[in-house]
C-alpha positions in Angstrom: 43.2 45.2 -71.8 46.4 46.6 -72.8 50.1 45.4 -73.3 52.6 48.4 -73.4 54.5 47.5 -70.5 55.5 44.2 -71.4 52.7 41.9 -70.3 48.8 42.0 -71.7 46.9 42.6 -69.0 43.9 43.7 -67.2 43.7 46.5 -64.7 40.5 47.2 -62.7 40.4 50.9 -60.8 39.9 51.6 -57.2 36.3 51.1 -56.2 36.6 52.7 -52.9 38.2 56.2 -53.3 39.8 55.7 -49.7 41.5 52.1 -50.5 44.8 52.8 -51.9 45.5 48.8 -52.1 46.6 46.9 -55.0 46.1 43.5 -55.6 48.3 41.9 -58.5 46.6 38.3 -59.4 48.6 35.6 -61.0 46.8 33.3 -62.8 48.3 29.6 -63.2 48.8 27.4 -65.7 46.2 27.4 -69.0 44.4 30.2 -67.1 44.8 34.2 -68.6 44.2 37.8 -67.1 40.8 37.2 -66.6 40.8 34.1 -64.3 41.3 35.7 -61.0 40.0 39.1 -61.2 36.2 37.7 -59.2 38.5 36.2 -56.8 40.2 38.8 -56.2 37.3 41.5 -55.6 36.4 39.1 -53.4 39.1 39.2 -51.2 40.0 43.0 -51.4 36.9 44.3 -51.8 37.6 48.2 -53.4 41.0 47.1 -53.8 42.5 47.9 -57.6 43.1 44.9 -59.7 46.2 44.5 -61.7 46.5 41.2 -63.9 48.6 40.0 -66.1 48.7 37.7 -68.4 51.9 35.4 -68.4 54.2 35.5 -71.1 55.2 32.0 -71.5 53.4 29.1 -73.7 54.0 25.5 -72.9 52.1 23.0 -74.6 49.5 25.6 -75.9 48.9 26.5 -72.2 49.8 30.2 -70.5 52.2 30.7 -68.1 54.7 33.0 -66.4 57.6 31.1 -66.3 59.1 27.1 -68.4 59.2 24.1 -66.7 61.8 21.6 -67.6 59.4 18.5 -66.7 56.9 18.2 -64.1 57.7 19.6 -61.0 61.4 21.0 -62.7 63.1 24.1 -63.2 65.6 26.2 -64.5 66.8 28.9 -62.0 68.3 30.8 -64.7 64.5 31.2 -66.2 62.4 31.4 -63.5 64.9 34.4 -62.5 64.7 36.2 -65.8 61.2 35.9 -65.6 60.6 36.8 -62.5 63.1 40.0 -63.4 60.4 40.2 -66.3 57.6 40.3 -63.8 59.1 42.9 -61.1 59.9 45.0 -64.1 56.0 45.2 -64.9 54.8 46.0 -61.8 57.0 48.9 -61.1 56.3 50.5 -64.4 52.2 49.6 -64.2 52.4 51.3 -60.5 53.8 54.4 -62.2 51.6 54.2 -65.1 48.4 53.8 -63.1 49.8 56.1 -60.1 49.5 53.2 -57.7 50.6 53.3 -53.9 54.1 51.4 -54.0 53.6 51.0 -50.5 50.2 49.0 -50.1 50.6 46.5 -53.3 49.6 42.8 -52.5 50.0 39.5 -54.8 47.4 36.8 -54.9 48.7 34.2 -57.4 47.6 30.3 -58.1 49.8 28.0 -58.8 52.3 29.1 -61.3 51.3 32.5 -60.2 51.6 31.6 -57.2 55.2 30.6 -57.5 56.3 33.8 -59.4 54.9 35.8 -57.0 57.3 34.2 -54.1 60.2 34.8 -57.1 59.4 38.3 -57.3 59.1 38.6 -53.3 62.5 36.8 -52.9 64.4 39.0 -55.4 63.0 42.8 -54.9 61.8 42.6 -51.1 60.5 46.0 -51.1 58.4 45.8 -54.4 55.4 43.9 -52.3 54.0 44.1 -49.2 52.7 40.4 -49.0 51.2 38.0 -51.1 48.1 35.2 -50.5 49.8 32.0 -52.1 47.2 29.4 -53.3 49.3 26.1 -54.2 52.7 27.6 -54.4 56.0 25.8 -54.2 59.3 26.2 -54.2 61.2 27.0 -57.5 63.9 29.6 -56.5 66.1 30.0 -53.8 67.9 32.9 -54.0 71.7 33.0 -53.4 71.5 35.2 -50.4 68.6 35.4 -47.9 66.6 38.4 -48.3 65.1 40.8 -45.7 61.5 40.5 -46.0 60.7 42.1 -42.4 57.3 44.1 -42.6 56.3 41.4 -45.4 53.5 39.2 -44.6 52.4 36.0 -46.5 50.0 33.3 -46.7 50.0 30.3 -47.7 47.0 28.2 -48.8 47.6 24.3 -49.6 46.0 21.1 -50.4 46.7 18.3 -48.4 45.8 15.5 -50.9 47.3 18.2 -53.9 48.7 15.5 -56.5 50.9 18.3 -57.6 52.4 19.8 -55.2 55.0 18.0 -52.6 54.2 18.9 -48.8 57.9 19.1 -48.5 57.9 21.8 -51.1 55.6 23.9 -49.0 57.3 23.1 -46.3 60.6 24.3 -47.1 58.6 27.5 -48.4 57.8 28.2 -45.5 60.8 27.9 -43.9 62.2 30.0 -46.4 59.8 33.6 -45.8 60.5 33.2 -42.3 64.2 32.9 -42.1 63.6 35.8 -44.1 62.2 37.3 -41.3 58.4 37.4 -43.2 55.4 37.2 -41.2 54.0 33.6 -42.7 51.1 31.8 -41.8 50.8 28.5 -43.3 47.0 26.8 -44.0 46.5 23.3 -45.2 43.4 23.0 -47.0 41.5 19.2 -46.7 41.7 19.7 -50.9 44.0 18.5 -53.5 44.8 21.2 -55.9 41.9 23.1 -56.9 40.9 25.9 -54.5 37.6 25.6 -52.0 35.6 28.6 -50.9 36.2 28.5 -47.9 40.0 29.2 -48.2 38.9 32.3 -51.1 37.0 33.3 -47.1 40.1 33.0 -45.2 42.2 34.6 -47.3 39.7 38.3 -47.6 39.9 37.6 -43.9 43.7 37.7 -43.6 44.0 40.2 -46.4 41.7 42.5 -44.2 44.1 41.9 -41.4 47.1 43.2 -43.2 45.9 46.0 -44.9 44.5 47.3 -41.4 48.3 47.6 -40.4 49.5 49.4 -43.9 
């Protein structure tokens, strides 16, 4: 565990010499470094882990960026923090001499939403992301070129959280950015399901055959 470049975190070494892959998990709300590094193994096998642990507390409860209410945000701070985020990643690939051109984001969640942040503000920093319950919290003023970029979405039907409309219009965001999206609806609410943890090493395996 360390925390010189701005966030605690946790980073796991390449397994397999010949992966050059990194996955960067982003945990959600109440969860820490250590929630999603299992899940993550599992879905880039010999993939290096790099997780952080968000920076924000609200209500006792870890996360990477304030809510205003339920379900409301302040552009102005998911921005700065998702400025804070794409700040740590570039100097945590330098620092652990990562390939800037195979790094991945899983995220859950919150994690899930500051990874789209980061993806709609430096388009170049990732080369796709697996989004478990994400929705849509920023918009950026100008549409981004996210061509080469690949996402996937994973969401719960029944998710008492999370508005279908907001995944919707997520969706419709990445690919007016020109991202390769595919969009899966999960018969869940918002907790994952294994089989969707399945679907997403198989996609994952997809992508980083094209690197």
């Amino acid at each position: 565990m360390s925390d010189d470049l701005g966030f605690i975190h946790s980073f796991v070494p390449a397994k397999d010499t010949t992966s050059a892959e990194t996955l960067i998990v982003l945990h959600g709300t109440g969860g820490d470094e250590n929630d999603l590094i299992g899940i993550g193994q599992a879905i880039a096998p010999g993939a290096a882990i790099l997780s952080p642990r968000g920076n924000v507390l609200e209500n006792g409860a870890l996360r990477f960026f304030k809510r205003l209410a339920e379900g409301v945000f302040d552009p102005k701070e998911v921005r700065s923090r998702g400025e804070e985020l794409a700040h740590f990643i570039r100097a945590a690939i330098s620092k652990y001499a990562l390939d800037p051109g195979r790094t991945f984001a899983l995220g859950y969640s919150n994690g899930a939403n500051i990874a789209s942040t980061v993806m709609f503000m430096e388009p170049a920093l990732l080369q796709g992301a697996i989004l478990f319950r994400p929705m849509l919290v920023f918009e950026p003023d100008d549409r981004p070129d996210l061509s080469g970029a690949a996402v996937l979405i994973s969401a719960g039907r029944m998710d008492p959280i999370v508005p279908i409309t907001s995944v919707e219009r997520l969706a419709e965001l990445f690919e007016v950015s020109h991202a390769d999206v595919t969009l899966e609806w999960q018969p869940a609410g918002h907790n994952l399901v294994p089989s969707e943890v399945r679907e997403a090493a198989n996609w994952l395996a997809l992508q980083r055959a094209r690197v």
